[in-house]
C-alpha positions as CSV (number, residue, x, y, z in Angstrom):
1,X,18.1,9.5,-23.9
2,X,17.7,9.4,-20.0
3,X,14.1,10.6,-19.8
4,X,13.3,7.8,-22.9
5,X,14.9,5.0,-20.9
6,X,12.8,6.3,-18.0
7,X,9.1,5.9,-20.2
8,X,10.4,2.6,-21.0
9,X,11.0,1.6,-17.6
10,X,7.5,3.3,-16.4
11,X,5.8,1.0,-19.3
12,X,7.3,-1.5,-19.1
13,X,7.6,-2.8,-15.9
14,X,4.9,-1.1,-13.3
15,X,1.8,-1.7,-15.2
16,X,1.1,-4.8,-13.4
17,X,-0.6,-2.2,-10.9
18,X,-2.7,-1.5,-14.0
19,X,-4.7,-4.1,-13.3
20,X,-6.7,-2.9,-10.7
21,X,-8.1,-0.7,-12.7
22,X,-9.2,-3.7,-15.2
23,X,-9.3,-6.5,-13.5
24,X,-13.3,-7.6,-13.7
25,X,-15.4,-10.7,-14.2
26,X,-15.7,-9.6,-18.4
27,X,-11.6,-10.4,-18.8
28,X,-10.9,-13.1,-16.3
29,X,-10.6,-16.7,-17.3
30,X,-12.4,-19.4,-15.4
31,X,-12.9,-23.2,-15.4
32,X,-15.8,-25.7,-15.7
33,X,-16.5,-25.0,-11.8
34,X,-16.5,-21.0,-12.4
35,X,-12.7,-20.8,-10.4
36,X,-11.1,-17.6,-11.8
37,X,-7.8,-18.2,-13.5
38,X,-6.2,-15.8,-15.2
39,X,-6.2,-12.7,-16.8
40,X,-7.3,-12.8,-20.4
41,X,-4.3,-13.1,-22.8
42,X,-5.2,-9.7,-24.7
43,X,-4.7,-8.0,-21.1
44,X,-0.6,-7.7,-21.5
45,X,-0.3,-5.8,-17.9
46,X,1.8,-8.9,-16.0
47,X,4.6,-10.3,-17.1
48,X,5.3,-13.9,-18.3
49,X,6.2,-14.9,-14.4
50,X,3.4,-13.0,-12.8
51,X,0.8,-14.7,-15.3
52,X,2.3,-18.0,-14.7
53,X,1.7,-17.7,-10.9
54,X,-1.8,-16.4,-11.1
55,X,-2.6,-19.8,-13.3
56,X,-0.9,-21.8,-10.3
57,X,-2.8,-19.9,-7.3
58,X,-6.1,-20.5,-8.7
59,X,-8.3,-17.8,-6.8
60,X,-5.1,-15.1,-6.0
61,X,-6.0,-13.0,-8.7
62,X,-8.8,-10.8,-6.4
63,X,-6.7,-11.4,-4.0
64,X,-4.4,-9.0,-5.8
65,X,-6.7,-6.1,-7.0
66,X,-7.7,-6.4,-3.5
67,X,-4.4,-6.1,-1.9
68,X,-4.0,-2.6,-4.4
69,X,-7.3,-1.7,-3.7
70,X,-6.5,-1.5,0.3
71,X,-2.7,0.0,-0.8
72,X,-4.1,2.7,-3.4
73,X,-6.5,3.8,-0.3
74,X,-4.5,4.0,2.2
75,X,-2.0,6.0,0.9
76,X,-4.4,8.8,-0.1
77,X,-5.4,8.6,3.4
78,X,-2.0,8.5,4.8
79,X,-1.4,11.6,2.5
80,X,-4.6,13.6,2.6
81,X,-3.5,16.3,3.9
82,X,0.3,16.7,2.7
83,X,0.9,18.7,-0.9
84,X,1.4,15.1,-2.5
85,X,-1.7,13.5,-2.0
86,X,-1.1,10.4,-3.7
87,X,-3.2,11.2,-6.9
88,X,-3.8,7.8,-8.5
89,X,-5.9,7.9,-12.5
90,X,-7.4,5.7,-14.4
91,X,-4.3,4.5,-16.6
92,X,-2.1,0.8,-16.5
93,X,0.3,3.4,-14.2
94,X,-1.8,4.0,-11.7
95,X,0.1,6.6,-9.7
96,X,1.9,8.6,-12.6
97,X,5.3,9.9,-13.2
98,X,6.4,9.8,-9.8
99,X,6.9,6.3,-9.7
100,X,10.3,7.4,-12.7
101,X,11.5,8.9,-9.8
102,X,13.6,8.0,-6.7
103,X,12.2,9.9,-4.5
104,X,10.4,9.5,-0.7
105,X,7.1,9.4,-2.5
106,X,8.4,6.7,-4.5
107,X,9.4,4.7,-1.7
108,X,6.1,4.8,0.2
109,X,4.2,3.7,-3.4
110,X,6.7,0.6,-3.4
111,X,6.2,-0.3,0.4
112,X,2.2,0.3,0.6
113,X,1.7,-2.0,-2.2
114,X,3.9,-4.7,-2.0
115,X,2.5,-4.1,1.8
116,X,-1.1,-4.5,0.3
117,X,-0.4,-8.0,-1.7
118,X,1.3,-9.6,1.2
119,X,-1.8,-8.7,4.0
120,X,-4.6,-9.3,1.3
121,X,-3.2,-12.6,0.1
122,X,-2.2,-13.7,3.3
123,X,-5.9,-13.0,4.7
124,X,-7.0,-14.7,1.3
125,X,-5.7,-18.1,2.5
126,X,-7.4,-18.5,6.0
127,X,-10.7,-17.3,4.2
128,X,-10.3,-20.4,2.0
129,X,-10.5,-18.2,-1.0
130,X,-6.9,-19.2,-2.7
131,X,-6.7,-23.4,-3.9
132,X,-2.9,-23.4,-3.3
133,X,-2.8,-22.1,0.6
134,X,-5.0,-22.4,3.9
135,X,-4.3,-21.3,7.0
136,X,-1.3,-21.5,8.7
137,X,-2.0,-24.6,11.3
138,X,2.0,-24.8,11.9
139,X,1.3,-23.3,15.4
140,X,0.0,-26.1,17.1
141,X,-0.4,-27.7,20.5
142,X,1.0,-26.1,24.0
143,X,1.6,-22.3,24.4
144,X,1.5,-21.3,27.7
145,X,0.2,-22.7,31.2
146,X,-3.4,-21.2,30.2
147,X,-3.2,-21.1,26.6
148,X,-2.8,-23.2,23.5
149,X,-2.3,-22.7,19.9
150,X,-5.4,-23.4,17.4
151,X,-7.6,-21.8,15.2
152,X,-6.8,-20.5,11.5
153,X,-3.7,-17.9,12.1
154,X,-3.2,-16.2,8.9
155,X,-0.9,-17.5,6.1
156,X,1.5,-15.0,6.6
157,X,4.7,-16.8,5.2
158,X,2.5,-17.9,1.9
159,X,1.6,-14.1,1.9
160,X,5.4,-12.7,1.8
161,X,6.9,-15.6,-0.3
162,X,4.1,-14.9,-3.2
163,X,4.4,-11.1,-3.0
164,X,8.4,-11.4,-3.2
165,X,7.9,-13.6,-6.5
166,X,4.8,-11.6,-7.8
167,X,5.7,-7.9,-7.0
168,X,9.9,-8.6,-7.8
169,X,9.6,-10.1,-10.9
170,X,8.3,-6.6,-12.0
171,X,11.9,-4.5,-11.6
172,X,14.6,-5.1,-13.6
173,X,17.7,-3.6,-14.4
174,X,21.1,-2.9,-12.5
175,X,21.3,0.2,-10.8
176,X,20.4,2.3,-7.7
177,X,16.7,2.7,-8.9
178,X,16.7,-1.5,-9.0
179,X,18.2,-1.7,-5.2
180,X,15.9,0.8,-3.9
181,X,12.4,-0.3,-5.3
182,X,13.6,-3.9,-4.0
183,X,14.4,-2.8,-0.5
184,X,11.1,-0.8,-0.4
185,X,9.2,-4.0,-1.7
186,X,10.8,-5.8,1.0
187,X,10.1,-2.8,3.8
188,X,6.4,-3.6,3.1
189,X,6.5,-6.9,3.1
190,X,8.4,-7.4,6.4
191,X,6.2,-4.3,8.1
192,X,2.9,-6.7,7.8
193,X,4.7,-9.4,9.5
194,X,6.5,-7.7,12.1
195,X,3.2,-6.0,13.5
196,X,1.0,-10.1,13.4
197,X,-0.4,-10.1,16.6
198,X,-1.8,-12.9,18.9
199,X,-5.4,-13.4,19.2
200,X,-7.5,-15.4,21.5
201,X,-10.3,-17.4,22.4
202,X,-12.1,-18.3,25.8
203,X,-13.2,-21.7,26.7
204,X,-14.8,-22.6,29.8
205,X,-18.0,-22.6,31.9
206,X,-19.8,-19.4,31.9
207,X,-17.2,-17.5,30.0
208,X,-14.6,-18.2,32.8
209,X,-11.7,-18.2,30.4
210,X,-10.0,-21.5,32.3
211,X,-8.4,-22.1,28.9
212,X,-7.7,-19.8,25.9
213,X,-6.8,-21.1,21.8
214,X,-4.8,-18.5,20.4
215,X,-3.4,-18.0,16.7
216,X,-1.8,-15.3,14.5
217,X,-3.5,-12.4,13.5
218,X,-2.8,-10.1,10.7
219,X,-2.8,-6.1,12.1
220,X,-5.1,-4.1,10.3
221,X,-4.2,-2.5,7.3
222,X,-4.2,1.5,8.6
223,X,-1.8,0.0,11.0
224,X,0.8,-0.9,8.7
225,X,0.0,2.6,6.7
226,X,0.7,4.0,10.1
227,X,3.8,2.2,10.2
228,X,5.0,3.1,7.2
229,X,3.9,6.5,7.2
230,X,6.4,6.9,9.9
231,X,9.2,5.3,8.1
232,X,8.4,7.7,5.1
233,X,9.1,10.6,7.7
234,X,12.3,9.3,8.6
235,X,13.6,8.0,5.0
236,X,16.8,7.2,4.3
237,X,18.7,9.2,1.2
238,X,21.1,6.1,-0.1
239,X,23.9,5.7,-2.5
240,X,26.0,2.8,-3.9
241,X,28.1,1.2,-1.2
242,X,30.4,1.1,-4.1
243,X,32.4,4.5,-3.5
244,X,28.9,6.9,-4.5
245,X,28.4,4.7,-7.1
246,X,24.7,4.4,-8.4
247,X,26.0,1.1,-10.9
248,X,28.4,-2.2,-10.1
249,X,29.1,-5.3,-11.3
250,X,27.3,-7.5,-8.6
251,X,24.0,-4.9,-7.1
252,X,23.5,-5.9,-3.7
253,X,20.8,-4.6,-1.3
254,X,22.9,-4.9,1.4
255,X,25.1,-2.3,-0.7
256,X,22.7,0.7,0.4
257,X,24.8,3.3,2.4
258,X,23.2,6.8,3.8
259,X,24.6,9.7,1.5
260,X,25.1,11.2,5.0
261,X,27.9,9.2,6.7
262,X,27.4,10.4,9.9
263,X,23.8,8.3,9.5
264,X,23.1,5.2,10.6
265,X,22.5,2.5,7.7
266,X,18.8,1.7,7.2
267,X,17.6,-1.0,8.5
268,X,15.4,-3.8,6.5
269,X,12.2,-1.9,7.2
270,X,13.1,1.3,6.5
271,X,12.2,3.8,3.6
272,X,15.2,4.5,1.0
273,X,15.4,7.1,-1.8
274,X,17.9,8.5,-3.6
275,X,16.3,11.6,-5.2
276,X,15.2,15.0,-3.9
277,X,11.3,15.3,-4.0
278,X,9.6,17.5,-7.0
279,X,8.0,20.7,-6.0
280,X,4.5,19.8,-5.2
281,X,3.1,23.2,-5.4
282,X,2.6,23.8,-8.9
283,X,1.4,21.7,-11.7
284,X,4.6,20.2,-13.9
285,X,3.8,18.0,-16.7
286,X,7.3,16.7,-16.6
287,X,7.5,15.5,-13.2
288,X,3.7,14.7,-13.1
289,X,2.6,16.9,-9.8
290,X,-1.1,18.5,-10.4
291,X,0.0,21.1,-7.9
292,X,-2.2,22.3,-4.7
293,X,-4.7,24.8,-6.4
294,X,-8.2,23.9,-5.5
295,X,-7.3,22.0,-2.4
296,X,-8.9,22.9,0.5
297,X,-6.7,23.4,4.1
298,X,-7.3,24.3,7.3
299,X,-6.9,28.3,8.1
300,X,-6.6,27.6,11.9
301,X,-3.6,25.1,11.4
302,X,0.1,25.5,11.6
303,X,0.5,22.0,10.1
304,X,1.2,20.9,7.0
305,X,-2.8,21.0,6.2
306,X,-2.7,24.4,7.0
307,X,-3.8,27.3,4.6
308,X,0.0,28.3,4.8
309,X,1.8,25.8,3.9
310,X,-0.7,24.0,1.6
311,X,-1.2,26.5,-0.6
312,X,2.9,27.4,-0.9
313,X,2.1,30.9,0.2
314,X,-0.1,31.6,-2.6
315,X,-3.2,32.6,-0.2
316,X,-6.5,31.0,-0.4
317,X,-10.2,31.9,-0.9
318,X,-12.6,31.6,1.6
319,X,-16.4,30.3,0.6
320,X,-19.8,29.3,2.4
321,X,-21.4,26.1,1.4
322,X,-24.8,24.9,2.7
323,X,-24.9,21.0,4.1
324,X,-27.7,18.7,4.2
325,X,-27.4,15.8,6.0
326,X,-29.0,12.9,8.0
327,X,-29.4,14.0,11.7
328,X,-31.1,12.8,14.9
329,X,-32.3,9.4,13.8
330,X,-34.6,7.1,15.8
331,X,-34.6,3.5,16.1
332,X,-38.0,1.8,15.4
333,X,-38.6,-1.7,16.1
334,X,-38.9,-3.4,14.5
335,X,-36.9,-2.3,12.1
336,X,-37.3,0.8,11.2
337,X,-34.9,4.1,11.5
338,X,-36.8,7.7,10.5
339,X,-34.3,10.7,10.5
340,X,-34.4,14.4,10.2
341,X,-32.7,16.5,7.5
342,X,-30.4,19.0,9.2
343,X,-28.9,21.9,7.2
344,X,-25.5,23.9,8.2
345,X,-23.6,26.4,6.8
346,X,-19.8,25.1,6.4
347,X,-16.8,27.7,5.8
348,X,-14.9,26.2,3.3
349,X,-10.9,27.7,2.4
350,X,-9.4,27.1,-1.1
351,X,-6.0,27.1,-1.7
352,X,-5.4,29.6,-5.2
């Protein structure tokens, strides 16, 4: 009955990431000046609120594949070389089974993405690419003694609000798991705006810089997977402020407690979890885990890339693989760029 109520909850209510694997000009709904709209009806991905706000944000739509686009990357970067790799396929749940669980995994997958729809919607509005935002003109006027505020700062506050209603509305339910994906969302969310940074402009005669415009600048994406990474590190394991309890009457964020009490309570942008990671060595078709068989690892590194760890202690094959690439290319002008081939053995190590 558990593991039912777990498929429901998978199908249910995280295929909105789905659509970034369908989201494309053939199903998208436009008006009599070509302005995407909407998904097509037929496309039942979103939820009744998540469709409603797409129609009202004319234009946030590629905003959003874009935002799990950026997320989905990242993560595999942030993970490349860890037994979880953040395997995503082709299907409405993008990342798999782990997502059922409560693990630290999980709590990355929540963060990066509701990270991802916050920085690419917020970068969506000062690009004029959204009808219902611009950019944030709120900071305006005197700053400092050599500086003022101007320009287009990113829409950061349109960016947060819309991803809380958008990304949200997707969890339901009463319990621990319901708390946790919330706080995660939020952990995202608050990690792009924490890390906006001031940029600036020189004005004066012959670049002297007697006057500066400044505005708000989103940070770059790999910085807020860097961010985050680190938060994953240092997760929190939670329980139910309610004696241990992973159910109440009234659920309330502010109800997550470390299972450790001699822990500190995490903070708003901290990682929670609730649930020991799956072994990631082997392949499991309940848990979803492909295992680390085929990977390839580093046989000179201690780390967690290394042949040692990677491959669990199952050893690893060594092979030789000849590379062909560009090499010592010449600018032409004008404009031309000739290149040699190069070719070089490469030792490659495979974990069995």
């Amino acid at each position: 009955m558990i593991l039912f109520y777990l498929t429901i909850y998978c199908i249910n209510l995280l295929l909105w990431w789905g659509i970034v694997n369908v989201a494309s000009s053939t199903n998208l709904l436009t008006d009599s000046k070509n302005v995407q709209l909407v998904l097509d009806p037929s496309l039942q991905l979103l939820s009744r609120k998540q469709r409603k706000l797409i129609r009202q944000n004319p234009g946030i739509l590629h905003a959003i594949t874009s935002g799990l686009q950026s997320a989905m990357k990242e993560c595999k970067w942030q993970f490349r070389n860890r037994r979880w790799n953040c395997p995503t396929t082709q299907s409405p749940n993008v990342f798999g089974k782990i997502v059922s669980r409560g693990c630290r995994e999980t709590a990355f997958i929540f963060a990066i993405t509701s990270a991802g729809i916050t920085h690419s919607v917020a970068r969506s509005c000062s690009e004029g690419s959204i009808e219902s935002c611009t950019c944030d003109y709120r900071r305006r006027g005197p700053g400092g003694p050599d500086w003022h505020w101007g320009g287009c700062s990113d829409n950061i506050d349109f960016g947060q609000v819309f991803g809380r209603e958008f990304v949200d509305s997707s969890e339901r339910g009463r319990d621990l798991r319901y708390l946790t994906n919330l706080h995660n969302n939020e952990a995202g969310r608050m990690t792009v705006f924490s890390e906006m940074r001031q940029e600036c402009k020189c004005h004066g005669m012959s670049g002297s810089c007697t006057i500066k415009t400044c505005w708000m600048r989103l940070p770059t994406f790999r910085t807020v997977g860097d961010f985050l990474k680190d938060r994953f590190d240092g997760a929190s394991r939670v329980i139910y402020g309610n004696k241990g309890s992973n159910r109440a009457s009234r659920m309330d964020v502010r109800h997550l407690e470390p299972e450790n009490p001699a822990h500190k309570p995490p903070s708003p942008r901290d990682l929670v979890y609730f649930e020991k990671s799956p072994n990631f060595c082997t392949y499991s078709g309940k848990t979803g885990t492909v295992g680390t068989t085929g990977r390839y690892c580093n046989s000179s590194s201690p780390a967690l890339d290394g042949c040692e760890l990677l491959c669990c202690g199952r050893g690893y094959r060594t092979r030789t693989e000849q590379v062909t690439e560009r090499c010592n290319c010449t600018f032409h002008w004008c404009c031309h760029v000739s290149c040699l081939n190069c070719t070089s053995t490469q030792v490659l190590h495979e974990c069995l």
